[in-house]
SEDO-954073 format. One record per residue: residue number from 1; z, x, y of N, C-alpha, C in turn; residue in one letter. Coordinates in nm, 2 decimals, always signed. Atoms other than C-alpha are relative to their C-alpha. Example, Ala and Ser with C-alpha at 12.3 -4.5 7.8 and 13.67 -1.06 7.14 Angstrom:
2
+-----+--------+--------+--------+--------+--------+--------+--------+--------+--------+--------+
| num |   n_c3 |   n_c1 |   n_c2 |  ca_c3 |  ca_c1 |  ca_c2 |   c_c3 |   c_c1 |   c_c2 | residu |
+-----+--------+--------+--------+--------+--------+--------+--------+--------+--------+--------+
|   1 |  +0.00 |  +0.09 |  -0.12 |  +0.78 |  +1.23 |  -0.45 |  +0.00 |  +0.09 |  +0.12 |      a |
|   2 |  +0.00 |  -0.09 |  -0.11 |  +0.71 |  +1.37 |  -0.11 |  +0.08 |  -0.08 |  +0.11 |      s |
+-----+--------+--------+--------+--------+--------+--------+--------+--------+--------+--------+
***
This chain:
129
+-----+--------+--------+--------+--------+--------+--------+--------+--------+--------+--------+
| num |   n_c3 |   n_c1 |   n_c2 |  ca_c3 |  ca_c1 |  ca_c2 |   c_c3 |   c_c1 |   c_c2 | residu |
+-----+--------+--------+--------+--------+--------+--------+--------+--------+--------+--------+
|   1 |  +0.01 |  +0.11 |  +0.09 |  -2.54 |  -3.79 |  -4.29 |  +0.10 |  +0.02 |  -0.12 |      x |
|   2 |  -0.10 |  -0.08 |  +0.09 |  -2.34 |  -3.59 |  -4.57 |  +0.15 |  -0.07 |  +0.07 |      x |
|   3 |  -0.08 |  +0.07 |  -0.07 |  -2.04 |  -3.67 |  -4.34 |  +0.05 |  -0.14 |  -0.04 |      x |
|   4 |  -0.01 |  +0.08 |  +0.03 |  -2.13 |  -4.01 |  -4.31 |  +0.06 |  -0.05 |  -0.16 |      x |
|   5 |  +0.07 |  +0.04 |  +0.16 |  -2.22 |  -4.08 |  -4.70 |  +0.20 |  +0.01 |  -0.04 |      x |
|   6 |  -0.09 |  -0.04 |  +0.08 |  -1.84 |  -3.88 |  -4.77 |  +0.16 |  -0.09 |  +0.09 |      x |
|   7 |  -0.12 |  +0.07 |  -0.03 |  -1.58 |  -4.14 |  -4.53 |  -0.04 |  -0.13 |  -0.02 |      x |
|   8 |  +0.02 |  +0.12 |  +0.05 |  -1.78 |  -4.43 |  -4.67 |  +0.05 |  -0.05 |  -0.15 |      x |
|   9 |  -0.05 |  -0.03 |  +0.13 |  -1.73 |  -4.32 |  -5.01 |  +0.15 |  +0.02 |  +0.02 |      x |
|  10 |  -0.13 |  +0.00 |  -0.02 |  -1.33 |  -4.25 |  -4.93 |  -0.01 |  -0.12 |  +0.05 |      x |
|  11 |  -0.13 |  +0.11 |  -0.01 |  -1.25 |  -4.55 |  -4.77 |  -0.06 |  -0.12 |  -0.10 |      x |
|  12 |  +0.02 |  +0.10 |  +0.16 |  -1.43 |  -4.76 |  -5.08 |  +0.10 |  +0.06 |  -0.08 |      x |
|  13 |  -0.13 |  +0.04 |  +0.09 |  -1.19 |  -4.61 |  -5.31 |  +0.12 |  +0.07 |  +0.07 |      x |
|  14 |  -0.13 |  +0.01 |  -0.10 |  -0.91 |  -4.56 |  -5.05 |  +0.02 |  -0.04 |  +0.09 |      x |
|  15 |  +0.03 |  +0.12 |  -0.11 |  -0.90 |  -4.86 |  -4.83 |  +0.13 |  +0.09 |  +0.11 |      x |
|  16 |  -0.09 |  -0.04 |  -0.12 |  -0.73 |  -4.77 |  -4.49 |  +0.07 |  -0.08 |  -0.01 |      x |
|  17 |  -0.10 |  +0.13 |  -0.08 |  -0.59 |  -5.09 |  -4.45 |  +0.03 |  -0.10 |  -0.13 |      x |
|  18 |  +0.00 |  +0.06 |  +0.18 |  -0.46 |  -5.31 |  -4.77 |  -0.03 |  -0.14 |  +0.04 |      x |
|  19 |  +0.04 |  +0.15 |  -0.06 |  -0.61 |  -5.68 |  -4.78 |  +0.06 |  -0.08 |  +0.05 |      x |
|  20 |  -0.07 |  +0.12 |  -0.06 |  -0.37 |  -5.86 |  -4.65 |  +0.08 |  +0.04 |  +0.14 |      x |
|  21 |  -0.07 |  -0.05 |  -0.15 |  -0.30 |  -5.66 |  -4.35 |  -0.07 |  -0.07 |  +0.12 |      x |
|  22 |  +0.04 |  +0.05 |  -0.08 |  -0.33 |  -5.82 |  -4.04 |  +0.00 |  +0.09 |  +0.15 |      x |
|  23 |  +0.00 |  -0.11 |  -0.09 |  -0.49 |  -5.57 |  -3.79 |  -0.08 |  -0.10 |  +0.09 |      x |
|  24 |  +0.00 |  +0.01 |  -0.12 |  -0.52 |  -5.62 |  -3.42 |  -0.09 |  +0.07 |  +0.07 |      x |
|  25 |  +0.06 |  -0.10 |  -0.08 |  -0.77 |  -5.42 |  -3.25 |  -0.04 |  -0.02 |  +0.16 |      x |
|  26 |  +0.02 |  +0.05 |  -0.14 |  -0.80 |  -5.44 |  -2.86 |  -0.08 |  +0.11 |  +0.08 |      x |
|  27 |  +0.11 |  -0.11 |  -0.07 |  -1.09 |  -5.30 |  -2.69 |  +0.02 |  +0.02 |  +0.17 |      x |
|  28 |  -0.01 |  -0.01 |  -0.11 |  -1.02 |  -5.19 |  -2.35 |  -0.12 |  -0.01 |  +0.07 |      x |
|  29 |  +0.15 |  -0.04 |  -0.09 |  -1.35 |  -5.19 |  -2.06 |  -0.06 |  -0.04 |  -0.16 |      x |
|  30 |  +0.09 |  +0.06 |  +0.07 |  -1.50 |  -5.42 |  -2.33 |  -0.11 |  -0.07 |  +0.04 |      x |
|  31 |  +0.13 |  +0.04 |  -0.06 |  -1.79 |  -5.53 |  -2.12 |  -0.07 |  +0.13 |  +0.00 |      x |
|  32 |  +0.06 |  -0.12 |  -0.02 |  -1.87 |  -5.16 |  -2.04 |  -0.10 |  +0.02 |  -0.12 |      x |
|  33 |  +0.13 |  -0.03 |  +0.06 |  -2.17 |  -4.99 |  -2.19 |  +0.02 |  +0.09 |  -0.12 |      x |
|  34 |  -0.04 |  -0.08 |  +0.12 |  -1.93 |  -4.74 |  -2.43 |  +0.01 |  -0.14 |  -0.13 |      x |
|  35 |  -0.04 |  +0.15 |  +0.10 |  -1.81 |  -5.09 |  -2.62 |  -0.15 |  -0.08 |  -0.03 |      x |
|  36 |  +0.06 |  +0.09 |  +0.02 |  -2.13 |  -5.28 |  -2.62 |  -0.13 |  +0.09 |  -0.07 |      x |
|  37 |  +0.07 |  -0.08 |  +0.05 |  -2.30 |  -4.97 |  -2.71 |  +0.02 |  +0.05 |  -0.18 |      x |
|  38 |  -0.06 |  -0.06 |  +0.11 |  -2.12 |  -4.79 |  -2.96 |  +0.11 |  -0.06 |  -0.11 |      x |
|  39 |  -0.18 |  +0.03 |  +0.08 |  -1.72 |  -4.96 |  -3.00 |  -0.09 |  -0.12 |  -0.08 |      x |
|  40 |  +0.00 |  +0.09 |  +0.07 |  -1.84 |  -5.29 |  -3.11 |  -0.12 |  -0.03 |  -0.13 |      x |
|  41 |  +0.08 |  -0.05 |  +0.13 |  -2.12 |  -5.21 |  -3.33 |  +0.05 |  +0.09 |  -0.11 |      x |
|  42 |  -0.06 |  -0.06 |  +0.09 |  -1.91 |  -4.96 |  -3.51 |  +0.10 |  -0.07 |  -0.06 |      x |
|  43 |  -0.08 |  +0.08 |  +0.05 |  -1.64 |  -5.21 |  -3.56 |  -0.08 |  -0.12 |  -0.09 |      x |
|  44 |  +0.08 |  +0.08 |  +0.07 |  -1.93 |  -5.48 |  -3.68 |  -0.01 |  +0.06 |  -0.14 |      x |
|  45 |  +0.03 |  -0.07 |  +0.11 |  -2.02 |  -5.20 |  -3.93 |  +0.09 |  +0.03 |  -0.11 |      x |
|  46 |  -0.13 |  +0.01 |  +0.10 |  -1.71 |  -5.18 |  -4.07 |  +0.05 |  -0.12 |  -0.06 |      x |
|  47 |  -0.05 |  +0.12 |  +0.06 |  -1.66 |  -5.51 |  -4.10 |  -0.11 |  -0.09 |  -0.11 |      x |
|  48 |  +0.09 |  +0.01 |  +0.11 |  -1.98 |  -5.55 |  -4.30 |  +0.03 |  +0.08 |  -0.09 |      x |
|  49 |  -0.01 |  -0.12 |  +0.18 |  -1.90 |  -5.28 |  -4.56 |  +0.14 |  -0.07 |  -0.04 |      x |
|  50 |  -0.08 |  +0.06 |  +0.03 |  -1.61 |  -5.50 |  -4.56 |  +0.17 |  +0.14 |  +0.00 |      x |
|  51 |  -0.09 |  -0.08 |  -0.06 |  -1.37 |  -5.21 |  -4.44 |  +0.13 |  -0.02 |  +0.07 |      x |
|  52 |  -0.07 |  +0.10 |  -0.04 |  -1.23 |  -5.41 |  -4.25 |  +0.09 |  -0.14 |  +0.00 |      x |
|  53 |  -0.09 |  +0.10 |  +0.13 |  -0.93 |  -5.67 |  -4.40 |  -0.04 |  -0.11 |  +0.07 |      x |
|  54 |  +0.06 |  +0.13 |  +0.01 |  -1.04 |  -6.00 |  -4.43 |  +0.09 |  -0.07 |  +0.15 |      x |
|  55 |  -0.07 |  +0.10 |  -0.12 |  -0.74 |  -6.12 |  -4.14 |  -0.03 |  +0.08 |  +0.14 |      x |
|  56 |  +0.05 |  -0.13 |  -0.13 |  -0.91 |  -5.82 |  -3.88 |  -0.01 |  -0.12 |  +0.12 |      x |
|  57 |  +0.01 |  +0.05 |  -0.08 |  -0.87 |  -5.97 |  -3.54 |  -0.06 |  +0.09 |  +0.14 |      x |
|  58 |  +0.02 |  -0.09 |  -0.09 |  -1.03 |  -5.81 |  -3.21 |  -0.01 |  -0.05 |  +0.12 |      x |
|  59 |  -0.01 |  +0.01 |  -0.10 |  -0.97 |  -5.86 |  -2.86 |  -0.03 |  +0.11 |  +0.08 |      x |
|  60 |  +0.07 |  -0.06 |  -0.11 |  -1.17 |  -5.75 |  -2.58 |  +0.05 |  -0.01 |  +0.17 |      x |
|  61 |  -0.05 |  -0.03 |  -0.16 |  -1.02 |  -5.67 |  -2.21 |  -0.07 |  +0.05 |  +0.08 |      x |
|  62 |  +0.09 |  -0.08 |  -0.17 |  -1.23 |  -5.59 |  -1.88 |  +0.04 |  -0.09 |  +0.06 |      x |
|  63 |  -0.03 |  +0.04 |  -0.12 |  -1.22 |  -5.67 |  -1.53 |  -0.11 |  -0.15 |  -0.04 |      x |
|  64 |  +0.10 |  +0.10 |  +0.02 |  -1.56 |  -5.89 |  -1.61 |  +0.03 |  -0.14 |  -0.07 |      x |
|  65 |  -0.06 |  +0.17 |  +0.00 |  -1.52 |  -6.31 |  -1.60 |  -0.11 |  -0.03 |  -0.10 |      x |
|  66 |  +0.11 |  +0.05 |  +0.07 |  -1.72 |  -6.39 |  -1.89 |  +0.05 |  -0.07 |  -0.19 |      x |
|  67 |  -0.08 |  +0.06 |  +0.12 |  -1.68 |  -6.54 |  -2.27 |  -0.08 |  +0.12 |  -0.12 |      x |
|  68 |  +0.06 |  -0.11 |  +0.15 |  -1.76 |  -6.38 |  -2.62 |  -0.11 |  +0.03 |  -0.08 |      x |
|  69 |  +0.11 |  +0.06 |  +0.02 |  -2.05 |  -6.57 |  -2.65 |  -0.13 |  +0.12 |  +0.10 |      x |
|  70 |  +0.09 |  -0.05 |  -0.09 |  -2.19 |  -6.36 |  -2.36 |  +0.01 |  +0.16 |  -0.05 |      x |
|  71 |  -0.02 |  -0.15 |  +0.04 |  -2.01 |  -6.03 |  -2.47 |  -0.12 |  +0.04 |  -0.14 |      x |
|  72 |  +0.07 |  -0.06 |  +0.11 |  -2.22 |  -6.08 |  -2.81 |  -0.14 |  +0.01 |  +0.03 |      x |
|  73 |  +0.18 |  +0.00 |  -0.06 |  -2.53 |  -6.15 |  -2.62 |  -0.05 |  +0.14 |  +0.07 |      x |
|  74 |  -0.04 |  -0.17 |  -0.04 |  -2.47 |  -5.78 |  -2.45 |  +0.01 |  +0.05 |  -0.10 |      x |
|  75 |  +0.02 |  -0.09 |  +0.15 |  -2.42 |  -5.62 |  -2.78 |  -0.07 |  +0.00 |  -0.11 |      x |
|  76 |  +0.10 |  +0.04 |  +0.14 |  -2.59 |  -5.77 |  -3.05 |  -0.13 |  +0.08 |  +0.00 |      x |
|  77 |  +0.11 |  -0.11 |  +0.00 |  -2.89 |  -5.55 |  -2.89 |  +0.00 |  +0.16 |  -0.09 |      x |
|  78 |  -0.04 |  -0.08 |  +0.02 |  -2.72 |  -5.29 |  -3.00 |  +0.06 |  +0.06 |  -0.17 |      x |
|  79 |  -0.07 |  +0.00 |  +0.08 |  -2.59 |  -5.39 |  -3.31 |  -0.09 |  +0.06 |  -0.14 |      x |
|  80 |  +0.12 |  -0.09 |  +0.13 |  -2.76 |  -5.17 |  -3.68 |  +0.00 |  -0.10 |  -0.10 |      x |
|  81 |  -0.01 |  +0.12 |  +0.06 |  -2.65 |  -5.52 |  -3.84 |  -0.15 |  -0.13 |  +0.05 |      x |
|  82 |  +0.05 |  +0.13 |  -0.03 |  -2.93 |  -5.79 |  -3.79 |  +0.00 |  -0.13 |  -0.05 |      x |
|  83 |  -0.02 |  +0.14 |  +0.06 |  -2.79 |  -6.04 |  -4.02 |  +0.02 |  -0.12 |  +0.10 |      x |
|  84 |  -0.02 |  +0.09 |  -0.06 |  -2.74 |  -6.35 |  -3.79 |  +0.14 |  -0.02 |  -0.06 |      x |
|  85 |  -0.13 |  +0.09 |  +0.11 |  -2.49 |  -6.49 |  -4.08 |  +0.16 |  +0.13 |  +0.06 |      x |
|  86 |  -0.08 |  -0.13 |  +0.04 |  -2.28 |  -6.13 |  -4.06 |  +0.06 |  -0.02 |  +0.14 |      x |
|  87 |  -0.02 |  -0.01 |  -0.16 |  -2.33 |  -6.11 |  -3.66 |  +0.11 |  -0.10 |  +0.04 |      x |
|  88 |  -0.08 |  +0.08 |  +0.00 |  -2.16 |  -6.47 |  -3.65 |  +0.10 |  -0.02 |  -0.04 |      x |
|  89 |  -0.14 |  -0.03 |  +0.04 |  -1.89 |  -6.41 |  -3.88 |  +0.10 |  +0.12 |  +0.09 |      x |
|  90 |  -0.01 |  -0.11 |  -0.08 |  -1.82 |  -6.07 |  -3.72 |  +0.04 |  -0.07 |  +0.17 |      x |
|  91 |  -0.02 |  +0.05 |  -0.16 |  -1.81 |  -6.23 |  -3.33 |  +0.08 |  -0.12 |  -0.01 |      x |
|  92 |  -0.11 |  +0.09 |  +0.03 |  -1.61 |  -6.54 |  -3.51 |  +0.16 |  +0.06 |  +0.07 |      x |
|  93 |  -0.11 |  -0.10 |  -0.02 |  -1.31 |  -6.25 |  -3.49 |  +0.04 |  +0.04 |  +0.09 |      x |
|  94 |  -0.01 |  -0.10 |  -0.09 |  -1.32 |  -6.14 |  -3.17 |  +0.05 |  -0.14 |  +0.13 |      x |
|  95 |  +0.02 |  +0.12 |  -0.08 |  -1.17 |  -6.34 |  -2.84 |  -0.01 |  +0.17 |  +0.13 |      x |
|  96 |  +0.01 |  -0.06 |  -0.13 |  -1.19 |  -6.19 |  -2.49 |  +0.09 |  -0.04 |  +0.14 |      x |
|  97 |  -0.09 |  +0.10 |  -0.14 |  -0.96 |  -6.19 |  -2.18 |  -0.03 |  +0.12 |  +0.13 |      x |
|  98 |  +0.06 |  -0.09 |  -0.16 |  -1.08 |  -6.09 |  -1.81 |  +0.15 |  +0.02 |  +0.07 |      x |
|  99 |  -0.13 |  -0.01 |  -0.09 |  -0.79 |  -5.90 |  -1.59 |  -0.06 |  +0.15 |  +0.03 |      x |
| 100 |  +0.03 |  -0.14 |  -0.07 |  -0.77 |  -5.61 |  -1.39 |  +0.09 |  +0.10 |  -0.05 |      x |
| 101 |  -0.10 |  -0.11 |  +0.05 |  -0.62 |  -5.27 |  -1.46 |  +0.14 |  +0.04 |  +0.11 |      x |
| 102 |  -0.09 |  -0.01 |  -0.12 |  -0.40 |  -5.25 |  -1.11 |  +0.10 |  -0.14 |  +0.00 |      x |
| 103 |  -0.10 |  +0.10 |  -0.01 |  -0.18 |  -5.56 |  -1.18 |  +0.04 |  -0.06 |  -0.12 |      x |
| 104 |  -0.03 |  +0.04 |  +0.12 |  +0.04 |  -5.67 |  -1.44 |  -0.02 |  -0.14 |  -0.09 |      x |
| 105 |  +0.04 |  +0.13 |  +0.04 |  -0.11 |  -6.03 |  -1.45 |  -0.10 |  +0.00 |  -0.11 |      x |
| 106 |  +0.07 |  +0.00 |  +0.11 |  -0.41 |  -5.93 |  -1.67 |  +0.09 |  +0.04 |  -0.13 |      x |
| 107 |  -0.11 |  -0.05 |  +0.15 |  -0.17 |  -5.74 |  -1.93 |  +0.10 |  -0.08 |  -0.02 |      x |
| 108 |  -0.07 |  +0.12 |  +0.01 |  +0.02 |  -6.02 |  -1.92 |  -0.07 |  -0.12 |  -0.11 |      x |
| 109 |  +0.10 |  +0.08 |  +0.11 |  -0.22 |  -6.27 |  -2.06 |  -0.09 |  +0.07 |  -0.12 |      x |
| 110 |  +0.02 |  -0.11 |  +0.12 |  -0.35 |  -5.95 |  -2.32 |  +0.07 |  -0.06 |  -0.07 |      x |
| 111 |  -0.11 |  +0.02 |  +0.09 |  -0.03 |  -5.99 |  -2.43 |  +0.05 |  -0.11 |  -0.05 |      x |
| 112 |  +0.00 |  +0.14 |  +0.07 |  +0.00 |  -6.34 |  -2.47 |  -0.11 |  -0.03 |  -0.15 |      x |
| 113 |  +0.06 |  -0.04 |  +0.11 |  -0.33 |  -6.28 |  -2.65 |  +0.00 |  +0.03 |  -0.13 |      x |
| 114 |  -0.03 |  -0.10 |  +0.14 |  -0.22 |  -6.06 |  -2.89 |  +0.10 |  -0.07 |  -0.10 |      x |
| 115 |  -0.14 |  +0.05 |  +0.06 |  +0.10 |  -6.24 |  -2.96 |  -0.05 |  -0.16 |  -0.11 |      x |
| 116 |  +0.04 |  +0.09 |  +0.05 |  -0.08 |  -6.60 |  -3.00 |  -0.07 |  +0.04 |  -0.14 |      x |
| 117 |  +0.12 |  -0.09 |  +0.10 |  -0.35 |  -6.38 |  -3.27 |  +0.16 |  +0.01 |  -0.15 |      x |
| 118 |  -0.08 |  -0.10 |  +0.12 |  -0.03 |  -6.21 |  -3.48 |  +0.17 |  -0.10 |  +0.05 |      x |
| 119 |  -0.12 |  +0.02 |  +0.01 |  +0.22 |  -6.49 |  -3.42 |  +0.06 |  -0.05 |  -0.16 |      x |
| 120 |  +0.00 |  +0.07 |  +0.15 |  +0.22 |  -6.63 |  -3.79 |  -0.03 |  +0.18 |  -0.12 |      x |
| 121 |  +0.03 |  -0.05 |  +0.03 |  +0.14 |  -6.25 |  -3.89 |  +0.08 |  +0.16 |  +0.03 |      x |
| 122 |  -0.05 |  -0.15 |  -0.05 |  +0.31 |  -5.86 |  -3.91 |  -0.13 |  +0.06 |  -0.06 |      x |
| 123 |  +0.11 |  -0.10 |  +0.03 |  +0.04 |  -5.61 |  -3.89 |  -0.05 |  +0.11 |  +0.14 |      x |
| 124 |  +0.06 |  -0.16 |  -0.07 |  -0.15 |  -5.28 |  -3.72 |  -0.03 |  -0.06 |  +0.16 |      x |
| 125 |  +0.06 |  +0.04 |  -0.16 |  -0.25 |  -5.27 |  -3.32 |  -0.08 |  +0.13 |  -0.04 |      x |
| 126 |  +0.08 |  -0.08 |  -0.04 |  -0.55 |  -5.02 |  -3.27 |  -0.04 |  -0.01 |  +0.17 |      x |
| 127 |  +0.04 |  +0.02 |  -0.11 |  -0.60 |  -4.96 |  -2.89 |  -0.19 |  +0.09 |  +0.02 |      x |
| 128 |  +0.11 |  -0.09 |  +0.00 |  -0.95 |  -4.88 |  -2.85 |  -0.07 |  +0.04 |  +0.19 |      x |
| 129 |  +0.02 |  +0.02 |  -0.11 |  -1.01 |  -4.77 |  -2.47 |  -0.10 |  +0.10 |  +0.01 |      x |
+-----+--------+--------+--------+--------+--------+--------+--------+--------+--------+--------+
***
């Protein structure tokens, strides 16, 4: 908890990211149980403490055919936030694209993804897999 308590306190007075950066984060096996478990709850949490710069964007990649709406209905269980208001802002940020890892057609549309997100924008990529 000490831990905790001491990179919450650092990134309050030494923001990782400056406000106007426009970060990219892209969750790989974003349906899986690591992401709906852990990644996207920890990313929520940062985006509540407001850690996370106001233009934070996040894209989610798996093989799974589904929308964002369903991804948050899979995590929100999970999530240590129960604001509704927070939850909704928070899943506002995030889009989702289904492709497989054996063919360059899914990484294809990623990257269209990414590009449409950060075309009006220079800023960070985080791969989170």
């Amino acid at each position: 908890m000490e831990a905790l308590n001491a990179i919450q306190q650092g990134a309050a007075s030494k923001p990782i990211f400056s406000k106007d950066s426009a970060v990219t984060f892209v969750v790989l096996g974003a349906s899986g149980d690591l992401a709906k478990k852990k990644i996207f709850p920890a990313l929520c949490n940062l985006f509540e403490k407001k850690i996370l710069p106001p233009a934070c964007k996040i894209i989610g990649y798996a093989r799974s055919s589904m929308t964002v709406s369903q991804l948050a209905g899979k995590s929100n269980p999970f999530m240590k936030q129960k604001n509704t208001s927070v939850l909704d802002d928070f899943w506002k940020r995030v889009s989702y694209v289904a492709g497989t890892y054996d063919s360059p057609d899914g990484f294809i549309k990623l990257n269209k993804a990414i590009r449409d997100i950060e075309k009006n924008a220079s800023g960070e990529k985080r791969y989170l897999l």
